[in-house]
NULOFI-416530 format. One line per field, with one value per residue (C-alpha): residue number from 1; x, y, z; residue in three letters. Coordinates in Angstrom, 1 decimal, always signed. Layout:
# NULOFI-416530
resi	[NUM, ...]
x	[X, ...]
y	[Y, ...]
z	[Z, ...]
resn	[ALA, ...]
***
This chain:
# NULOFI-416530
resi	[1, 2, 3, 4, 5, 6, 7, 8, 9, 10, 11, 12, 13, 14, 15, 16, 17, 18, 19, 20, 21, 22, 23, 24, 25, 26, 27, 28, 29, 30, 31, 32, 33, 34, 35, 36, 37, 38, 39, 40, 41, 42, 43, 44, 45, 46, 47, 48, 49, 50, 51, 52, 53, 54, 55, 56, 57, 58, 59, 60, 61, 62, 63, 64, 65, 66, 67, 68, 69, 70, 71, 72, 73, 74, 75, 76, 77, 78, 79, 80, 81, 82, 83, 84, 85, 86, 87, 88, 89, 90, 91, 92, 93, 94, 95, 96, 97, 98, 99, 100, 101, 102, 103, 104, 105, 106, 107, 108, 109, 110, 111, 112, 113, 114, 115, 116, 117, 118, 119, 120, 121, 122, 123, 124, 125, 126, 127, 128, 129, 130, 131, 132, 133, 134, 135, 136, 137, 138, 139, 140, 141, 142, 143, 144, 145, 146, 147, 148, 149, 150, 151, 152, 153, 154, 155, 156, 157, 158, 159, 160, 161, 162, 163, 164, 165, 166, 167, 168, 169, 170, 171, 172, 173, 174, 175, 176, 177, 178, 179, 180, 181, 182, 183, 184, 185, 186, 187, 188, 189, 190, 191, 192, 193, 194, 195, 196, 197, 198, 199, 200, 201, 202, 203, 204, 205, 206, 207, 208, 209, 210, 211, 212, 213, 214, 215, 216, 217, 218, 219, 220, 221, 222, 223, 224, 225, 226, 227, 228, 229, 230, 231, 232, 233, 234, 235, 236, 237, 238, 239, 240, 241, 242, 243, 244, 245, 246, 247, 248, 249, 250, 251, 252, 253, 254, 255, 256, 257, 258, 259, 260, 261, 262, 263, 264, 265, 266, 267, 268, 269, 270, 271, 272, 273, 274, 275, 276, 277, 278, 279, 280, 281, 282, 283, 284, 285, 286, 287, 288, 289, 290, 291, 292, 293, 294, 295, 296, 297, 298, 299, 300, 301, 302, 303, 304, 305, 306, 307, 308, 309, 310, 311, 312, 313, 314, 315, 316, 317, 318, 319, 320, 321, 322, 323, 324, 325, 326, 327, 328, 329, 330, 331, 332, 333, 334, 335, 336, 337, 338, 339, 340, 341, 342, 343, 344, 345, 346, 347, 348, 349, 350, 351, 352, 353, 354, 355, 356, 357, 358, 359, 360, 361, 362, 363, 364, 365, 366, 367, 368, 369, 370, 371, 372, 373, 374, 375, 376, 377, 378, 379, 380, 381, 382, 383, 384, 385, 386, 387, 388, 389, 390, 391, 392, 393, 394, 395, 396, 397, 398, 399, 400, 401, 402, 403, 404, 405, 406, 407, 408, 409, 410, 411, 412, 413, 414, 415, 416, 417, 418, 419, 420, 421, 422, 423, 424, 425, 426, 427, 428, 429, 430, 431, 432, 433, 434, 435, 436, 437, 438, 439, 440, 441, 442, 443, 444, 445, 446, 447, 448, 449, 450, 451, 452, 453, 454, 455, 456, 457, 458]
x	[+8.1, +7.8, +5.6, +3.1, +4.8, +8.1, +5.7, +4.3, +8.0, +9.4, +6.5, +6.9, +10.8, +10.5, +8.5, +10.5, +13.9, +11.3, +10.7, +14.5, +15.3, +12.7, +14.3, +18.2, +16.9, +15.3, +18.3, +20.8, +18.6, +18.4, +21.9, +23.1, +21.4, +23.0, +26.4, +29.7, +29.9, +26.8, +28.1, +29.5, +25.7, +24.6, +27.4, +25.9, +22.3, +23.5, +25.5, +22.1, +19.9, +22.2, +22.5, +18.9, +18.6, +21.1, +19.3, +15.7, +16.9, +16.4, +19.4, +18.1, +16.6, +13.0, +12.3, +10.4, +8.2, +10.3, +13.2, +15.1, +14.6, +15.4, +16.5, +13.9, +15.5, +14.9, +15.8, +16.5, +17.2, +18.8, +15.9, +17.4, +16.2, +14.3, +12.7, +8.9, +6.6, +3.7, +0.5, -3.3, -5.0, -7.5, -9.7, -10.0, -9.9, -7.0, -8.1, -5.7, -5.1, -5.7, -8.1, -10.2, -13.7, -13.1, -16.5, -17.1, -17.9, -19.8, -22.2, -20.7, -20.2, -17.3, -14.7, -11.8, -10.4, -6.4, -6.5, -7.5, -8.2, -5.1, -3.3, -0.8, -1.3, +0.3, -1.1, -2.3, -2.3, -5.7, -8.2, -11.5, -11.8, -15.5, -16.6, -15.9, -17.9, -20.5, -17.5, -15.2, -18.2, -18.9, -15.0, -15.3, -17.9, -16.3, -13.4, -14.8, -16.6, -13.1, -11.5, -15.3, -14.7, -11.3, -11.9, -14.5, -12.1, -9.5, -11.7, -12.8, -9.5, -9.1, -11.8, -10.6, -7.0, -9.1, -10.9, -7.8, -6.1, -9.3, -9.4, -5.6, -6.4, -9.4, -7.4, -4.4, -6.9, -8.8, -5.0, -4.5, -7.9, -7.0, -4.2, -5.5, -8.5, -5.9, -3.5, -6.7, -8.3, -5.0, -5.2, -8.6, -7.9, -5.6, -7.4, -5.6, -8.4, -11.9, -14.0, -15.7, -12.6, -12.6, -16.2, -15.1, -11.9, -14.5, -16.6, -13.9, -12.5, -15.7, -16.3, -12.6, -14.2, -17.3, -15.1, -13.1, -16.5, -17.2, -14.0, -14.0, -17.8, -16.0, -13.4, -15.6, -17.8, -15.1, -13.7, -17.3, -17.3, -13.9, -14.7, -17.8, -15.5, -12.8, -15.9, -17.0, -13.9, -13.4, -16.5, -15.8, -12.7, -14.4, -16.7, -13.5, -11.8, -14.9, -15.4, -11.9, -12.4, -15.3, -13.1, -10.5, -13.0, -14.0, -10.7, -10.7, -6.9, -5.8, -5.2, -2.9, -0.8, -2.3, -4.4, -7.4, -10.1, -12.8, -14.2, -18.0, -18.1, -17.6, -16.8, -19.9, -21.3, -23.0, -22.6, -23.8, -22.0, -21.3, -21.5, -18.6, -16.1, -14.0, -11.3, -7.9, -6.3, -2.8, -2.6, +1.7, +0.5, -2.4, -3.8, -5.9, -8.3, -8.2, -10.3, -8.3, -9.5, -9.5, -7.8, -4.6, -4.2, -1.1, +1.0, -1.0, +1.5, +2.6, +5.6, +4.6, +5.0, +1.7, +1.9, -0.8, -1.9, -4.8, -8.5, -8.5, -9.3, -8.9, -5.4, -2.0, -0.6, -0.3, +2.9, +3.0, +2.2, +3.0, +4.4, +3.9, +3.5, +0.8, +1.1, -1.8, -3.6, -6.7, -6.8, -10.3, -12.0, -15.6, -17.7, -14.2, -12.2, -9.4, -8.9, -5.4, -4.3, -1.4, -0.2, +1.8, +4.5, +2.7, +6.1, +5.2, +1.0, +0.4, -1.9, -5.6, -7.9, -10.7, -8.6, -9.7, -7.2, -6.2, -3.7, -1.7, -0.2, +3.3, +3.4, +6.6, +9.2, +10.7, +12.9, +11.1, +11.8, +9.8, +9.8, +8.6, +4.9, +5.9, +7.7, +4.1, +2.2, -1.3, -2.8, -6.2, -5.8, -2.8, +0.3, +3.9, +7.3, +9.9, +13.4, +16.4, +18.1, +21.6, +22.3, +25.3, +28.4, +28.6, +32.3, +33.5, +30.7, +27.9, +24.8, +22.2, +19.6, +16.5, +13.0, +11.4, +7.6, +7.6, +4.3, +4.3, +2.3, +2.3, +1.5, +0.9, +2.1, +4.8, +4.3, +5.4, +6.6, +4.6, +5.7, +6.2, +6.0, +6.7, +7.8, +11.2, +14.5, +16.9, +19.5, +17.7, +17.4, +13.7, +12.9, +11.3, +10.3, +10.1, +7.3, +5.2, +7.7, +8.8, +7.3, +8.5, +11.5, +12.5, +16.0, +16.6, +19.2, +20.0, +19.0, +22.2, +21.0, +23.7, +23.3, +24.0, +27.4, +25.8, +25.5, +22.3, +23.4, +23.7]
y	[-15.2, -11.4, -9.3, -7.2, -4.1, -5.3, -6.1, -2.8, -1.2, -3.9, -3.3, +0.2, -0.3, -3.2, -0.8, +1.9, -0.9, -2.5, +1.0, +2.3, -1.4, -0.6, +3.2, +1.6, -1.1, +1.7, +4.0, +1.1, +0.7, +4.0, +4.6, +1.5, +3.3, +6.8, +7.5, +6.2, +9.7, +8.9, +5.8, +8.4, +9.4, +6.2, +5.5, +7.9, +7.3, +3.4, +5.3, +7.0, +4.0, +2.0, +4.6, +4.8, +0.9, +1.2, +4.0, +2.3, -1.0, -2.2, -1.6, -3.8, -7.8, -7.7, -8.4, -11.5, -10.5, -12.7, -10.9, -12.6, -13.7, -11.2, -12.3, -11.0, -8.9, -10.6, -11.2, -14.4, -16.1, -19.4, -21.9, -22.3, -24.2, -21.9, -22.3, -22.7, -22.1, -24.5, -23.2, -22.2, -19.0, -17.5, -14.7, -12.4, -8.6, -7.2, -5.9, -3.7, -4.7, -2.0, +0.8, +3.1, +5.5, +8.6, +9.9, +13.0, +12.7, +15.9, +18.1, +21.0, +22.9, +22.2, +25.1, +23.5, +20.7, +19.9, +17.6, +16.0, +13.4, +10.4, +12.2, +10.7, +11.6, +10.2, +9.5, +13.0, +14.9, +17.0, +16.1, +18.0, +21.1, +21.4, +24.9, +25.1, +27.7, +26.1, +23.8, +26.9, +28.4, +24.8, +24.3, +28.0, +27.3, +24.2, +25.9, +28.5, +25.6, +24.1, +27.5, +27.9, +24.1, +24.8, +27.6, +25.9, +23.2, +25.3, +27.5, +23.5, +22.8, +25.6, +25.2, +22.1, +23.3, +26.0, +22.8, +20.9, +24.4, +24.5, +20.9, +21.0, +23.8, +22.5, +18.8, +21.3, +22.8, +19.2, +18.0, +21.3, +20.7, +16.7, +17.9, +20.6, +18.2, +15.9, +17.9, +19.7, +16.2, +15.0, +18.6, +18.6, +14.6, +16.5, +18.6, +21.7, +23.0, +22.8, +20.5, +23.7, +23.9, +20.8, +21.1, +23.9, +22.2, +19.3, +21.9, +23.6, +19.9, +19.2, +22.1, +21.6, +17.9, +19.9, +22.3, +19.1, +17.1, +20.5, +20.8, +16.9, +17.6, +21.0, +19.2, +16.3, +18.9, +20.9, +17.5, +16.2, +19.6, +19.6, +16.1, +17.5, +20.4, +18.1, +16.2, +19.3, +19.8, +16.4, +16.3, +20.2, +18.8, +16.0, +18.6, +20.5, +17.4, +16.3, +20.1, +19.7, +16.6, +17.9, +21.3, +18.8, +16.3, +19.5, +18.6, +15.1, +13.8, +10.6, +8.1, +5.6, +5.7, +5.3, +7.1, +9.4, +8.4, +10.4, +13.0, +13.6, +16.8, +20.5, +23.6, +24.9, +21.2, +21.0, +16.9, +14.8, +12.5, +9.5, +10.9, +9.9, +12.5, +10.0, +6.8, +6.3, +3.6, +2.1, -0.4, -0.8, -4.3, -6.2, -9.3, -12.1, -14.4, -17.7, -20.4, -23.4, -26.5, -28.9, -31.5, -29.3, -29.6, -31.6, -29.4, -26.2, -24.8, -21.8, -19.7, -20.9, -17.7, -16.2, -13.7, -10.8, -9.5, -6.9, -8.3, -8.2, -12.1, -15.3, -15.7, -14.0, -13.1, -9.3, -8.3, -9.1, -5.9, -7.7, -10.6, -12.1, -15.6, -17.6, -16.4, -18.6, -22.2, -23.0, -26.0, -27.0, -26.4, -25.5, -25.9, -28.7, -25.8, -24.4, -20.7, -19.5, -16.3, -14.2, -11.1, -8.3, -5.3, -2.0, +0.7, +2.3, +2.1, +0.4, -1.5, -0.3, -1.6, -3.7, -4.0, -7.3, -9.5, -12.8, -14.4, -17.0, -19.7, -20.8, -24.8, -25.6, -24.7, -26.7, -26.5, -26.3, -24.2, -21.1, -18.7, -15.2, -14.5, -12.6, -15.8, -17.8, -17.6, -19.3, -20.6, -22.8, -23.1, -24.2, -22.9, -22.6, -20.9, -20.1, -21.7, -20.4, -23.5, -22.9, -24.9, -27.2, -24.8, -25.5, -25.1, -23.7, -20.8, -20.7, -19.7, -17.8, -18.9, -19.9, -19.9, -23.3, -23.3, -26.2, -26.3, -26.4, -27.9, -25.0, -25.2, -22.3, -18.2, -16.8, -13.2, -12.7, -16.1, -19.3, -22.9, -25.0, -28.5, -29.9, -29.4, -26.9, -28.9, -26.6, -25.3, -24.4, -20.7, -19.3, -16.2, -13.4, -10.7, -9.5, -12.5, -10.7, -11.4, -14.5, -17.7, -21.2, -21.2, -17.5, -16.5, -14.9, -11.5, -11.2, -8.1, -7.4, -3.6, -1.9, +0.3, -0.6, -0.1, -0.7, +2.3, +2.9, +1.9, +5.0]
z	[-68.4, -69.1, -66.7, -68.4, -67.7, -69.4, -72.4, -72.8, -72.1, -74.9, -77.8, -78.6, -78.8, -81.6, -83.6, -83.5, -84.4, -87.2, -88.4, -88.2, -90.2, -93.0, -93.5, -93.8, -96.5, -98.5, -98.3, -99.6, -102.1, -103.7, -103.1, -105.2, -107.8, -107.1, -107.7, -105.2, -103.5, -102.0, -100.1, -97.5, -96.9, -96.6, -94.2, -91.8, -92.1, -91.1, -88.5, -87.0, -87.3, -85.3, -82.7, -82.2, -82.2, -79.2, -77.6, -77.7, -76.6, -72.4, -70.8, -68.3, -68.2, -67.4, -63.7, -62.8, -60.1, -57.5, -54.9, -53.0, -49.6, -46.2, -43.0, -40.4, -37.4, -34.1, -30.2, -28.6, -25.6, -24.3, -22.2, -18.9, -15.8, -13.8, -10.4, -10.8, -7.9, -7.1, -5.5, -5.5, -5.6, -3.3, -3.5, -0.3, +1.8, +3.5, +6.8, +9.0, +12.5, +14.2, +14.1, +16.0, +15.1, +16.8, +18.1, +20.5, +24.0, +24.4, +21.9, +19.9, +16.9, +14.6, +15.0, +13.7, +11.5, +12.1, +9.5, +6.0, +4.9, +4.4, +6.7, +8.7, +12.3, +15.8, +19.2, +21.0, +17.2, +17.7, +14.5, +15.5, +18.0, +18.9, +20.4, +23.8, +25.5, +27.5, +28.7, +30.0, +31.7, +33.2, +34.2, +35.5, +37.9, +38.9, +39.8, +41.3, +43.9, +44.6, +46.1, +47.9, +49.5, +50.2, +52.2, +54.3, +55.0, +55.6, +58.5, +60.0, +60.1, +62.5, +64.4, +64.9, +66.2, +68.7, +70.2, +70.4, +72.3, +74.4, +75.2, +76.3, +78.8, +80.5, +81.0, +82.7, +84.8, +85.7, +86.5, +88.9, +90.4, +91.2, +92.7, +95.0, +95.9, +97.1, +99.1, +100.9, +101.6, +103.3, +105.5, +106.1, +107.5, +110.0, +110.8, +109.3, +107.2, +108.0, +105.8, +104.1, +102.1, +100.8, +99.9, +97.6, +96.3, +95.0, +93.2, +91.3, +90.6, +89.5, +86.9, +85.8, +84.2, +82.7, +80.5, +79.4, +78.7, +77.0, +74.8, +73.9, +72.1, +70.5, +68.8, +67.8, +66.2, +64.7, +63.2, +61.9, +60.0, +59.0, +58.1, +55.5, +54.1, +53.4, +51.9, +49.9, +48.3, +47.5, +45.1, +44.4, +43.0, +40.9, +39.4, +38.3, +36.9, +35.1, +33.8, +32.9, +30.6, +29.3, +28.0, +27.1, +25.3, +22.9, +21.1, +19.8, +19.8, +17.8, +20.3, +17.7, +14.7, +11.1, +8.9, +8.7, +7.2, +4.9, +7.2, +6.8, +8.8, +7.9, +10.0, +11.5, +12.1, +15.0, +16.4, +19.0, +21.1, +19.9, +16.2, +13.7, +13.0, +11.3, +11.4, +11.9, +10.7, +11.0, +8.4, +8.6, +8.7, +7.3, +7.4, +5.1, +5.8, +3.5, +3.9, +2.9, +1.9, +4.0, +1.3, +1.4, +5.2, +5.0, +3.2, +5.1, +7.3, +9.2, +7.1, +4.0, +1.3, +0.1, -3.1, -3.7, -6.8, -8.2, -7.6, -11.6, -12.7, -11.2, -12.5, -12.0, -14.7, -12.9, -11.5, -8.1, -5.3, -2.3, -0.3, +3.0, +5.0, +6.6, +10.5, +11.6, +11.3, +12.7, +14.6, +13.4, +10.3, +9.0, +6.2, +4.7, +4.9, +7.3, +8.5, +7.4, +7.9, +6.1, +7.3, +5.1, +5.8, +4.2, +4.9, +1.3, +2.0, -1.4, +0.3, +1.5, +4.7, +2.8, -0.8, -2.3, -3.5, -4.7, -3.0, -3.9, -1.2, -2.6, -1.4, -3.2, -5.5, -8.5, -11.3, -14.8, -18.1, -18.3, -21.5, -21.9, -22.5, -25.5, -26.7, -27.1, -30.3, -30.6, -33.8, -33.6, -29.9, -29.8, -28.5, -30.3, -30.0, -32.4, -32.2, -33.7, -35.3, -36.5, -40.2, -40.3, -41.7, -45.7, -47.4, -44.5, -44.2, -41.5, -42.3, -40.8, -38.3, -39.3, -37.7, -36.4, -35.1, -32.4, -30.7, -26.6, -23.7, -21.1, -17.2, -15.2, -16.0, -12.9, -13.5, -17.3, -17.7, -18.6, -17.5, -20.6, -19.4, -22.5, -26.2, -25.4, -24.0, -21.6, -24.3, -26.9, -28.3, -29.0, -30.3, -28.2, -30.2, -33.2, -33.9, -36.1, -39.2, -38.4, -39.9, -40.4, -42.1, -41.7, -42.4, -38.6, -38.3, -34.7, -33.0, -30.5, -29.2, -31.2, -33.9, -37.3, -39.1, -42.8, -44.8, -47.1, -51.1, -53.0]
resn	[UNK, UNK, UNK, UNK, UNK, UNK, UNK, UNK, UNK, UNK, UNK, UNK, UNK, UNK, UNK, UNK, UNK, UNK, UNK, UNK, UNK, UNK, UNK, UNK, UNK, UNK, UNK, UNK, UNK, UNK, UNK, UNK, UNK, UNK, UNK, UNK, UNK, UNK, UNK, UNK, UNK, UNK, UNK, UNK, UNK, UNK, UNK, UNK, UNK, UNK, UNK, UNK, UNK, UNK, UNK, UNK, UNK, UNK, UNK, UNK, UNK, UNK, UNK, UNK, UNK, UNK, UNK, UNK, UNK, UNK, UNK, UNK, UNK, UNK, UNK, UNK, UNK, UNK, UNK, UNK, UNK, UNK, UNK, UNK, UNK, UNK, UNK, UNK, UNK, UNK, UNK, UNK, UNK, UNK, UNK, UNK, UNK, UNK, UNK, UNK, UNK, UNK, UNK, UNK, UNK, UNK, UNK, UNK, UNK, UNK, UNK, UNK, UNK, UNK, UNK, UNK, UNK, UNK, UNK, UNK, UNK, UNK, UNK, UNK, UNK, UNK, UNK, UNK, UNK, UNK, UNK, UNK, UNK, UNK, UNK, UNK, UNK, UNK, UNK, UNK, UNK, UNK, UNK, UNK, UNK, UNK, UNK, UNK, UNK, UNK, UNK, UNK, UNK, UNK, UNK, UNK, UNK, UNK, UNK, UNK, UNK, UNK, UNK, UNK, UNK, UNK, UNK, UNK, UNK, UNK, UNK, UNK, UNK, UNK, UNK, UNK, UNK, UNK, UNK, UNK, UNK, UNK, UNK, UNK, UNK, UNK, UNK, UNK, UNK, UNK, UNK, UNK, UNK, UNK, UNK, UNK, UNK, UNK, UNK, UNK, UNK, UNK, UNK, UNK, UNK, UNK, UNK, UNK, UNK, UNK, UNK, UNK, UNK, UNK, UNK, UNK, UNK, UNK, UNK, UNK, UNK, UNK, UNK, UNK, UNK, UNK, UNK, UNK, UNK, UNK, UNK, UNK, UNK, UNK, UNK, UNK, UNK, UNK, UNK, UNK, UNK, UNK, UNK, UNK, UNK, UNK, UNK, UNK, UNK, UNK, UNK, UNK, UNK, UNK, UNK, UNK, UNK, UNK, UNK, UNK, UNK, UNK, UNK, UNK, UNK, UNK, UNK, UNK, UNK, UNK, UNK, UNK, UNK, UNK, UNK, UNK, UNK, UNK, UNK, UNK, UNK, UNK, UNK, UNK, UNK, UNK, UNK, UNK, UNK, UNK, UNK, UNK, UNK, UNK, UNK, UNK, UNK, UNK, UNK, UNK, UNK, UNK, UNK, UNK, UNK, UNK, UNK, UNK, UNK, UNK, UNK, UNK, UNK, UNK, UNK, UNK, UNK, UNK, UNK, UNK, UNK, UNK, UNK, UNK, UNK, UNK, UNK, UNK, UNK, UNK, UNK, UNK, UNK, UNK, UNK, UNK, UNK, UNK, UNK, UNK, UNK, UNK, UNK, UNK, UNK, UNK, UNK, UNK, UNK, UNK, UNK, UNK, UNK, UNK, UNK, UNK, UNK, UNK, UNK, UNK, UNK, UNK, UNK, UNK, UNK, UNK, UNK, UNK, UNK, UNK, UNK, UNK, UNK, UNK, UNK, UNK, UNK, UNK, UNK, UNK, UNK, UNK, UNK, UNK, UNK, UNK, UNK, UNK, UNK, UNK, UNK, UNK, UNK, UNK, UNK, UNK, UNK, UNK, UNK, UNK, UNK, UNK, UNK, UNK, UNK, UNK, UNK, UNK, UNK, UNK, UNK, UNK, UNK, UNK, UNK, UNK, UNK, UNK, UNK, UNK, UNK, UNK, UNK, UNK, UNK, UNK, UNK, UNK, UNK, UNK, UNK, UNK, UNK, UNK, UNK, UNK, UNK, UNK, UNK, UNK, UNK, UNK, UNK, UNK, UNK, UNK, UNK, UNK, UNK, UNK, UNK, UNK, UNK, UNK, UNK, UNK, UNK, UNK]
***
């Protein structure tokens, strides 16, 4: 059947053919009655009507509105066996391990800030420096009382070593005085000397013991003071190791590894002890609570593989940002659940302290047939692929693939793959993308990545 444009292309042609038809008959007409010279004109006027019967005429059939079918460009891919993991998914917050508020021990204005914040810092790095001039007037003093105490104890000391020199003569002159008593007692019992002379031998033996009774209390007094400088010095020395701290604690050092948190403060803040100046945080490893339930305790063990992924939605079809294992089982459980916990390596940092997650506990793996996600189409809830079926070769030609829509049961998404549990055999060849022109039945060309050799008609 014509098309309507053919129609209107064919009708004024026929007129113009009816019209050229009507103007030959007429000429042959009038020529029979003319004379046989004019046969030569009537010759040519047949000669123009048939050239402009060939001129008007359609050089081409008239379409019919159908073309013929195209093969649609696609990619595919061979099902394979593929090892599909088995587990559940848990919601919960990384915590770090280790970290530490740093607070001041003293009062002080903010002079300095060493740092910002996410900084990386190591044990002793100095974050804050608070102003430190009542502390070097306090650590002045201090010092000032130590050389003061040490002085005094020095001088005690010797006082001490002029008693101990006094003390030493007076027991050489009791010794001489024992010994003179003696050898005049002996002559006075012969009657050599007279007994006066004895008398006064006893009374210079007898003030010998006095000045050593009299050094002994010297030296104990000179070592009771030497005793309270030593004293003096001791807690002059405190004073200037706690004056010392106190300078020392107007710099606030990181005492571990991680990284600093926000800091509230500003230069020019004046802070109390005890006030936060900021965090530190070493989060090189993390760990997750998960409460377990208490139904999965037999398969619940330690080194079983836990998988992270973005606190996003309750499944994880996001790519996955960290792995790790369970460290630790509770021996009891709570509430019909059991405490697990996971811990994770953080070299890169991609992880934060507090970063919700869901995690989920691997407890086996399987073979099964997974297939892209961009291999599933769904129509009225249901899902489908696309297989490339290859037609039987006919008179020695093979022909090109053609689509087939086979509906799927599908298990669980890994990543960017869903589990197809049942509809797709291991061997077969689905199509992957490209599914917006396919449909049941397609003629398929393969897309192989190169670029193509056919040149545009002319």
């Amino acid at each position: 059947m014509e098309t309507s444009e053919t129609s209107n292309l064919q009708e004024p042609v026929e007129k113009q053919i009816a019209v050229a038809e009507q103007s030959l008959n007429s000429t042959i007409k009038s020529l029979k009655k003319r004379s046989s010279r004019n046969w030569l004109i009537a010759g040519a006027v047949l000669v123009g009507a048939g050239i402009a019967v060939w001129r008007f005429w359609p050089t081409q059939a008239p379409s019919t509105g159908q073309q013929p079918p195209s093969s649609v460009l696609v990619k595919v891919q061979q099902v394979q066996t593929s090892p599909v993991k088995q587990g559940s998914t848990f919601f919960g917050t990384l915590e770090a391990k280790q970290g530490v508020v740093l607070r001041p021990e003293i009062e002080g204005r903010v002079t300095q800030i060493f740092v910002s914040s996410g900084a990386r810092v190591s044990p002793g790095q100095p974050i804050v420096q608070l102003s430190p001039e009542k502390s070097q007037a306090d650590f002045g003093a201090a010092i000032a009382n130590v050389n003061v105490a040490t002085a005094a104890s020095r001088n005690a000391q010797a006082q001490l070593k002029a008693a101990e020199a006094e003390r030493a003569r007076a027991l050489a002159e009791l010794e001489l005085q024992n010994t003179e008593f003696k050898r005049t007692e002996q002559l006075v019992k012969q009657g050599v000397l007279a007994k006066q002379v004895l008398d006064q031998v006893r009374r210079d033996r007898t003030s010998a013991q006095a000045t050593l009774r009299a050094a002994d209390e010297q030296i104990r007094a000179a070592q009771a003071n030497l005793s309270q400088s030593r004293a003096s010095l001791d807690q002059a020395k405190a004073g200037a190791l706690s004056a010392r701290e106190d300078l020392q604690d107007t710099r606030v050092i990181a005492p571990i590894t991680g990284v600093v948190g926000d800091i509230p403060i500003k230069l020019g803040s004046y802070v109390e002890a005890g006030d936060t100046l900021t965090t530190i945080t070493q989060n090189q490893t993390l760990e997750l609570d998960l409460n377990i339930p208490i139904s999965e305790q037999d398969q619940l063990k330690v080194g079983l593989p836990v998988e992270l992924y973005p606190d996003k939605s309750s499944d994880t079809s996001q790519q996955i940002i960290a792995k790790g294992q369970i460290s630790f089982v509770s021996p009891t459980a709570s509430n019909e659940s059991i405490l697990a916990k996971a811990n994770f390596a953080n070299p890169q940092g991609k992880l934060r302290d507090s970063q919700r997650v869901n995690a989920k506990v691997i407890w086996q793996t399987r073979p099964g047939v997974l297939v892209p996600a961009t291999a599933i189409t769904r129509l009225g809830g249901k899902a489908f692929v696309f297989i490339a079926d290859q037609p039987q070769p006919q008179q020695g030609k093979i022909p090109p693939m053609v689509a087939r829509q086979q509906p799927v049961k599908l298990g669980s998404i890994q990543g960017n793959d869903y589990q197809v549990l049942d509809g797709l055999q291991t061997g077969e060849t689905i199509i992957v993308s490209g599914l917006q022109s396919v449909r049941d039945g397609a003629t398929l060309r393969l897309d192989t990545g190169k670029p193509s050799t056919d040149k545009p008609p002319q």
